[in-house]
C-alpha positions in Angstrom: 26.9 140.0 -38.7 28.8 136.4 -39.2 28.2 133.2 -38.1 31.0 131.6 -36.1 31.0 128.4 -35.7 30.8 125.9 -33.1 34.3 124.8 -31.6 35.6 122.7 -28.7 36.6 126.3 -27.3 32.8 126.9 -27.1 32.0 124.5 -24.5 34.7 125.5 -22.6 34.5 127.0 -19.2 36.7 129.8 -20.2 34.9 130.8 -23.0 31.3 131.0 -20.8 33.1 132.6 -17.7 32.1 135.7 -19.1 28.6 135.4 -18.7 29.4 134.9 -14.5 30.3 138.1 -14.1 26.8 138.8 -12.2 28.5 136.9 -9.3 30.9 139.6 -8.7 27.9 141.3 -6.9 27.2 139.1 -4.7 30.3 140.3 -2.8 28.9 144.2 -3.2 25.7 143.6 -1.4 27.6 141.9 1.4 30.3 144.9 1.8 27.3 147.2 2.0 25.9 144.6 4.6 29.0 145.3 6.7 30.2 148.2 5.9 27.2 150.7 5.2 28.2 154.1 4.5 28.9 154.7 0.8 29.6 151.1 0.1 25.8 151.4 -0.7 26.2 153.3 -3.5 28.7 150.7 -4.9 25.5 148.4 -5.9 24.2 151.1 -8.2 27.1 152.5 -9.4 28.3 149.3 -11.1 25.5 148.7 -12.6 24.2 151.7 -14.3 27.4 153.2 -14.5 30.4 150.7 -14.6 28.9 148.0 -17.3 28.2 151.4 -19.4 31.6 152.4 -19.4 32.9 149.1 -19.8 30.2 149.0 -22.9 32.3 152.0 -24.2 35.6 150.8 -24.2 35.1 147.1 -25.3 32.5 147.6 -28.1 29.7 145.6 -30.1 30.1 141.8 -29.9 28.8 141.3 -34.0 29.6 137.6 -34.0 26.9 134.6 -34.0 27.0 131.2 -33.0 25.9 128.2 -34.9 22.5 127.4 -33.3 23.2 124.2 -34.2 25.2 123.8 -31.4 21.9 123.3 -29.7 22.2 120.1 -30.6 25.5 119.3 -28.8 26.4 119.3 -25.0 28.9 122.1 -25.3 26.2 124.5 -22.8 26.7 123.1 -19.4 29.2 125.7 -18.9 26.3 128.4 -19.8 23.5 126.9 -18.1 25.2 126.2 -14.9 25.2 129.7 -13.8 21.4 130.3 -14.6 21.5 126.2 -12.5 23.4 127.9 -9.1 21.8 131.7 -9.3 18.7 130.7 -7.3 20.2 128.9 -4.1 22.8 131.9 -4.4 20.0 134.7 -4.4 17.8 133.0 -1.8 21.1 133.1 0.7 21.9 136.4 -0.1 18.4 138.1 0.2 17.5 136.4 3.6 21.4 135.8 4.7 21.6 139.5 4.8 18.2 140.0 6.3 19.4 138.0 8.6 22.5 140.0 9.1 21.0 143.5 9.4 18.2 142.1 11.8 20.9 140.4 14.3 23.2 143.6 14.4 22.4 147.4 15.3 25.5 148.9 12.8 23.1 150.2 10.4 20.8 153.3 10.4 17.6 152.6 9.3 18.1 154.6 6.1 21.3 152.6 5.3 19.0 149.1 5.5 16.7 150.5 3.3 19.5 151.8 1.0 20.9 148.5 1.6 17.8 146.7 0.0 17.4 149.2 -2.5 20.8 147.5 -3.5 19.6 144.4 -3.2 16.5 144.7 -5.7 18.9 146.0 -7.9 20.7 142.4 -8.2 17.2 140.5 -7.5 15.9 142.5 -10.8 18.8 143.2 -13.1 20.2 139.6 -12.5 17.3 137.2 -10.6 14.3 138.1 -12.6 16.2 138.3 -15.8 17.7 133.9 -15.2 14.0 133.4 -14.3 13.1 134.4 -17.9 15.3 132.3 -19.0 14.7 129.6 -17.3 10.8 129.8 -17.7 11.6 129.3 -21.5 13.0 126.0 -20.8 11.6 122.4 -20.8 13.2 120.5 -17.8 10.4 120.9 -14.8 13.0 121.9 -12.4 14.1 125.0 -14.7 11.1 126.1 -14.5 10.7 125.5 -10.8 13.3 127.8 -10.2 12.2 130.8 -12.3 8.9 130.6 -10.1 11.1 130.3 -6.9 12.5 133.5 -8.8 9.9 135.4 -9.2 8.5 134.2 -5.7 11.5 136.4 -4.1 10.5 139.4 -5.7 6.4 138.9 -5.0 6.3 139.3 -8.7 5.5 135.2 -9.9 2.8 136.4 -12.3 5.3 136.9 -14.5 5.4 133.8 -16.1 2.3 133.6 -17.0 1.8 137.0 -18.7 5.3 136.5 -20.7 4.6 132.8 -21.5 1.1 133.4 -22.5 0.2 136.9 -23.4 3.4 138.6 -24.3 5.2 136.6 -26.8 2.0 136.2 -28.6 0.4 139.4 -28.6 4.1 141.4 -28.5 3.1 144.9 -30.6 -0.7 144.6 -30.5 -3.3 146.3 -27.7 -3.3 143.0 -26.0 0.0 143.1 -24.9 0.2 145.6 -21.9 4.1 145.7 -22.2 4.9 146.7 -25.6 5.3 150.8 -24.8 3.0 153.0 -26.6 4.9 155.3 -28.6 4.9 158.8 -26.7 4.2 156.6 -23.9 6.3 157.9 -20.8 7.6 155.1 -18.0 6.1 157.0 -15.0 2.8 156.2 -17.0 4.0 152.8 -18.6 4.5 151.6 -15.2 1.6 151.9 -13.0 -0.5 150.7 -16.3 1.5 147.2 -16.3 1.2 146.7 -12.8 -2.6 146.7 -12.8 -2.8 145.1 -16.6 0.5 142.5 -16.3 -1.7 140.8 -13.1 -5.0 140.9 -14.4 -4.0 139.9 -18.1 -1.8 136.6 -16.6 -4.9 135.5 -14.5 -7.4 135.6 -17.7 -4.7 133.7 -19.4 -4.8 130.7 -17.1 -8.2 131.2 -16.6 -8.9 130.5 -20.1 -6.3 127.8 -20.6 -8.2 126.0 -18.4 -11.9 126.3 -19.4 -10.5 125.3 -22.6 -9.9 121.7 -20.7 -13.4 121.9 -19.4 -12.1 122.9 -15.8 -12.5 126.0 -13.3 -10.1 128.8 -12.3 -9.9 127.1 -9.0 -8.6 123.4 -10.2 -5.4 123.0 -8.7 -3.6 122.7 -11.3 -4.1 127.0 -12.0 0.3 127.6 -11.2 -1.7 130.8 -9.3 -2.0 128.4 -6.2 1.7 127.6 -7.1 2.4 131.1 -7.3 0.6 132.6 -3.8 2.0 129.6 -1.8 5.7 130.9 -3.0 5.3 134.2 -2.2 3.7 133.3 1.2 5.9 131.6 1.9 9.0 134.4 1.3 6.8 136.8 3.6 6.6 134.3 6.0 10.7 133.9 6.3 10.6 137.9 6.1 8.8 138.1 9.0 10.2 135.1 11.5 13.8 136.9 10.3 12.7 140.3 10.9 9.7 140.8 12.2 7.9 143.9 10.2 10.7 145.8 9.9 11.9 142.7 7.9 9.2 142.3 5.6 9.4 146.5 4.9 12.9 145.6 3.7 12.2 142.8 1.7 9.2 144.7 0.0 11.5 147.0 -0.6 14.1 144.9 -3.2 10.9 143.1 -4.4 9.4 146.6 -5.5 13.0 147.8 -6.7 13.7 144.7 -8.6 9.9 144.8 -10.7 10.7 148.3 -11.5 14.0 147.2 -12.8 12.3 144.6 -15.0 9.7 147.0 -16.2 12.0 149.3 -17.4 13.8 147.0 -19.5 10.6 145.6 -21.0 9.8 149.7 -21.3 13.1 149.8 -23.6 12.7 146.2 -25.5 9.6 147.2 -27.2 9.1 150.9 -27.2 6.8 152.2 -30.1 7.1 148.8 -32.0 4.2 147.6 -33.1 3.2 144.7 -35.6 0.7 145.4 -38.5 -2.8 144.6 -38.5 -3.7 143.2 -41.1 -7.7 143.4 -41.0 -10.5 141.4 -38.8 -8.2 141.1 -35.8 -5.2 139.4 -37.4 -1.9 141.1 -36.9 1.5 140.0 -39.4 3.6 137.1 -37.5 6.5 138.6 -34.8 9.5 139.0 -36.7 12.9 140.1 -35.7 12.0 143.9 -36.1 9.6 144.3 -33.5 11.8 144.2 -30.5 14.9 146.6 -30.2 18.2 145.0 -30.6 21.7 146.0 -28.7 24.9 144.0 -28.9 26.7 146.1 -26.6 29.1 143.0 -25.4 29.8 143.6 -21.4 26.2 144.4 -21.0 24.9 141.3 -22.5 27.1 139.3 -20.8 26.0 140.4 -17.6 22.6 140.1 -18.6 23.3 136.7 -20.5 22.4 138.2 -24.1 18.8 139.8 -23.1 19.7 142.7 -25.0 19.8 140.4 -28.1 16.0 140.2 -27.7 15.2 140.1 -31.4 16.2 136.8 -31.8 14.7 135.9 -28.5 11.1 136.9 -29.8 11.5 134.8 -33.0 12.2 131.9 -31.5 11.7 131.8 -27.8 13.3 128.2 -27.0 16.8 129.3 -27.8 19.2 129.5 -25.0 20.8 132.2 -24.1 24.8 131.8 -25.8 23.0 131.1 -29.0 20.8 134.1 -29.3 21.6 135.4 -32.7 22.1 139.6 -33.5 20.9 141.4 -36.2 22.2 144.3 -38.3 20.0 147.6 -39.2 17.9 146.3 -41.9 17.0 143.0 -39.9 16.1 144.8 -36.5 16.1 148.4 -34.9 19.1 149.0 -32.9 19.5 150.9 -29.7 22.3 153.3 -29.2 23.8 151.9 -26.2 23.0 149.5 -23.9 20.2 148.3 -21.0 22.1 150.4 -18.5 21.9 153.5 -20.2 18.6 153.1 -21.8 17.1 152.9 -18.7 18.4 155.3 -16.7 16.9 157.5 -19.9 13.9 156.0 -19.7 13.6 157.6 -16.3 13.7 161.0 -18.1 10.8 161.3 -20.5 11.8 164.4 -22.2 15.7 163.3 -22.8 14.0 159.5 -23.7 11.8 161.2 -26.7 14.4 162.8 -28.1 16.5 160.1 -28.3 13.9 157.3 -29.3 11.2 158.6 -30.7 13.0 160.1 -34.2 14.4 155.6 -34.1 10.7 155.1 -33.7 9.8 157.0 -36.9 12.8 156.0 -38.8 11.6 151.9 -38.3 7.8 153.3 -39.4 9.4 154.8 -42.9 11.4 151.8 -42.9 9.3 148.9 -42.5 5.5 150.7 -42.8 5.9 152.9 -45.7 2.5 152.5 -46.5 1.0 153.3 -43.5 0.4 157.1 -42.9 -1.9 157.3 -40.2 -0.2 155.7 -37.2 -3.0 157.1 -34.5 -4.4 153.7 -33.8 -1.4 151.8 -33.5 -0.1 155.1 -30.6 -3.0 155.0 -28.9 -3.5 150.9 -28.9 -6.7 151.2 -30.3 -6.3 148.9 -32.9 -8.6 145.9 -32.7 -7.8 142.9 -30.5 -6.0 139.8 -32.0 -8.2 137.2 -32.1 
């Protein structure tokens, strides 16, 4: 890996265009919208299929960035598109509600295949700027993850990965770090129920640590329900209950999305207990790192989620790699990982022998890895 650093080339708009390319399927969902027919299948196709190929033929991207360039304004370029995404979404999801619900083109199958598209972007792309702009400081960053998260039903989100997942990654408390062996058609269901419950405790403590109750208004839950009220209410005045099927529909497409990828990021990594409840700090290694370069700039460098776990604050173009001995390393890329992930059997094979080689790796001490596979560890204090 080598550090590159900081030029005026950096901060120009050329250089971050890149990282826009998740506008490019804006356009997709909107042929689909007019055109039905197998233009549905184009949403899906790119991007499972296309980015992967595109992975292929362009390669690893192996060079870092100074994070010191932090400290200068050379980001605008960067930050703008995480800035303009959620106006964008918002017009697309209920633009083509809208559409579908003022025109009689479409079968009802193609609207639901249409919206089955449509989660695809709210997940791969809208919930994925959300987390990035959750980790920021400005208020109105942070407002627009939640508005986010609001359009896919799913503004818990911020809560649990603020508060429970970055600081119980690899431990039992953390309901998203996959248990090795741990299938997705199991994974899933299990951070549905946990993800919710496990967010609400969190505030819920946070505030009887101030001395106040659940229900003090200042609990972002009340923030949270009056958001996602307020994107069923739209739903419904657009398109009555057919509407609000639809727009259930992306919201459940684009949570599955995002649970899949936090299925890949922390599969079988767990951190070490060290005795009495205290586990070893998060460290590079326990999150899997890929630096598969057209993936990551569709997905604004989530797959360099290593760095992103040691230090949370960073922004996305400075998010650092790491080689083999730093962090484990997936094969290929989010799009291919998850569609594995679907398939449990072809998903151990592939993983769980990476799994074991990071144990002998790291953990050469331990031998008996029952408790940490079956999260029975104690809880961190």
């Amino acid at each position: 890996m080598t550090t590159v650093p900081i030029t005026r080339d950096f901060a120009r708009l050329s250089r971050a265009l890149p990282f826009w390319i998740s506008l490019l399927l804006i356009p997709i969902v909107w042929q689909g919208a007019v055109w039905g027919g197998w233009t549905l299948l184009l949403m899906p196709f790119c991007t499972w299929y296309l980015f992967s190929a595109l992975d292929f033929v362009v390669g690893l991207n192996t060079e870092n960035p100074d994070p010191a360039a932090a400290e200068k304004n050379c980001l605008k370029w960067y930050r703008l598109i995480t800035l303009i995404w959620a106006p964008l979404q918002f017009a697309t999801v209920f633009g083509v509600l809208w559409f579908v619900s003022a025109t009689d083109h479409l079968s009802r199958f193609e609207e639901w295949a249409l919206f089955f598209g449509v989660g695809i972007l709210t997940g791969t792309i809208g919930i994925n700027y959300s987390h990035e702009l959750m980790h920021q400081k400005p208020k109105g960053e942070r407002w627009m993850a939640d508005i986010l998260l609001a359009m896919v039903m799913y503004s818990h989100f911020r809560s649990e990965h603020l508060l429970v997942h970055h600081r119980y990654i690899g431990t039992p408390r953390d309901p998203v770090t996959a248990r090795y062996n741990e299938g997705f058609h199991r994974f899933f269901p299990r951070v549905l129920r946990q993800c919710l419950i496990s967010a609400f405790r969190a505030e819920k403590a946070m505030l009887a640590r101030k001395g106040r109750p659940w229900t003090d208004l200042s609990n972002p839950f009340w923030r949270y329900w009056g958001l996602q009220g307020a994107m069923l209410l739209l739903s419904v005045l657009i398109g009555g209950g057919w509407g609000v099927f639809l727009f259930l529909t992306q919201a459940f497409v684009a949570v599955w999305q995002l649970e899949l990828v936090d299925y890949v990021e922390h599969y079988g990594l767990t951190r070490r207990h060290l005795g009495d409840g205290k586990y070893e700090h998060t460290l590079p290694r326990h999150s899997w790192n890929a630096c598969h370069k057209v993936s990551n700039w569709l997905l604004i460098n989530l797959q360099r989620h290593s760095d992103h776990h040691y230090k949370p604050d960073r922004r996305f173009p400075l998010l650092q790699t790491y080689g083999e001995a730093d962090a484990p390393q997936l094969p290929y890329g989010y799009p291919v990982m998850t569609v594995a992930a679907m398939i449990p059997p072809l998903w151990r094979r592939v993983m769980n022998p990476r799994v074991r080689a990071w144990r002998q790796t790291h953990y050469p001490d331990i031998t008996d890895w029952t408790a940490y596979n079956k999260a029975s560890n104690p809880m961190p204090r």
